[in-house]
Steps between C-alpha positions, in 0.01 A plus 500: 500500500448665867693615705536358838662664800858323596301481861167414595294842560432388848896497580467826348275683733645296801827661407368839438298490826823413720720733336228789540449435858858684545339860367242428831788499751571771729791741362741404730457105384604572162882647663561190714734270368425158282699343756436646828128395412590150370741369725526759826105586568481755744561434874206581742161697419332844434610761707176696676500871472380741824701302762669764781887525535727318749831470618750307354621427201442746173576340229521111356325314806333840652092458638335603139346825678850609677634437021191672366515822760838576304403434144248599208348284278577536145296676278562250174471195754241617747567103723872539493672839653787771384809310558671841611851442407526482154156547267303217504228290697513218798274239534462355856350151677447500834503208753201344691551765758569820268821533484715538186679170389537559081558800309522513143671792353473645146751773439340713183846475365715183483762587790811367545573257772727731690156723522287186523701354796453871710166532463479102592713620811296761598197300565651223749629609868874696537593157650430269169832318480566266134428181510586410079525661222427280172509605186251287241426518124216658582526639814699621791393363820594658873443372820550748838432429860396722749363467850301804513280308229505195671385648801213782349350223280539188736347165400511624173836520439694402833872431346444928314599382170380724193571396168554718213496470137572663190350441170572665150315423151634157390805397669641743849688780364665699779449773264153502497297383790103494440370351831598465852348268728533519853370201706499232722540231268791243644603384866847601638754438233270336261477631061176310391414829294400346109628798283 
C-alpha cells in the first residue's frame, strides 16, 4: 500500500506559495491589522518624499512636506515614520494633491485607549469637535469635525470629518489598543467603518 497525500501536491505548493509570499512583504505589512487590510484598505496613495514645507495645517490633513519637515522616519520601518508620542511607527497616505488624509499608527506597546485617544487628538486641528463615539466588538470608532480641515484639504474633505479607530488583537479591548487609524473614511455623521 502507498501512501497518498490527503491533498493533491499541486494544492500543496499553491498553498505554500501564497502563504510564503507574506515573508516578501515589507516589515511594516506584516504589523497592519487582518482587518484594516481586509475590510478598511487604506485611503489615498504613497506619500512623495523631498516636497518643501507650507503653511497650514501640521498634522492629520497637513501638505506631506509641511508633516515630513517635523518627523523622522523609522529606523525598523524605513516607509512609515517615528510616531513621537509614545514608541512606535506611523504609516501615512496622502491625497491626489499631497496632503495627509490616513495615518495608521502602531504603538510598540498595546496602549490604552485613554493614551490611544490623545495621541489620536493630537494629530487633528485644536478645533476637532465629536461627532460619535461607538464602541464595536472589534473596534471603537470616532468621528470629529473640524473646519480648519475642511478648509486646508478642500474638495477632499469639505464637511472636515476625520474618523478614528481603534483596534486590539481579537475583539476591542480598551485595555489594549494595537492600531489607530486616522482617516477620512465616512461623510458627516455617517459609521460605515467594517471592524
Amino acid at each position: 500500500m502507498t501512501w497518498k497525500p490527503p491533498f493533491p501536491l499541486a494544492i500543496l505548493i499553491a498553498l505554500a506559495l501564497v502563504f510564503g509570499s507574506g515573508a516578501c512583504q515589507p516589515a511594516s505589512a506584516a504589523l497592519r491589522s487582518p482587518s484594516t487590510a481586509a475590510n478598511n484598505p487604506p485611503a489615498g496613495m504613497q506619500c512623495p518624499d523631498g516636497r518643501p514645507a507650507r503653511s497650514g495645517l501640521q498634522n492629520f490633513g497637513a501638505y506631506i512636506g509641511t508633516w515630513q519637515a517635523s518627523r523622522t522616519h523609522d529606523s525598523q520601518f524605513p516607509s512609515d515614520y517615528v510616531i513621537g508620542t509614545i514608541p512606535g511607527h506611523v504609516a501615512v497616505r496622502c491625497s491626489q494633491d499631497d496632503y495627509v488624509i490616513a495615518e495608521q499608527i502602531h504603538p510598540l506597546f498595546q496602549a490604552p485607549a485613554g493614551q490611544a485617544l490623545r495621541v489620536a487628538l493630537t494629530d487633528i486641528p485644536g478645533d476637532g469637535k465629536k461627532v460619535y463615539d461607538h464602541v464595536r466588538t472589534l473596534c471603537r470608532v470616532l468621528q470629529y469635525s473640524s473646519l480648519e480641515l475642511a478648509h486646508q484639504l478642500g474638495a477632499d474633505d469639505p464637511g472636515g470629518q476625520v474618523d478614528i479607530s481603534f483596534e486590539s488583537d481579537g475583539a476591542y479591548n480598551s485595555a489594549s489598543v494595537k492600531l489607530i487609524l486616522i482617516d477620512l473614511l465616512d461623510g458627516p455623521g455617517a459609521d460605515t467603518r467594517v471592524c
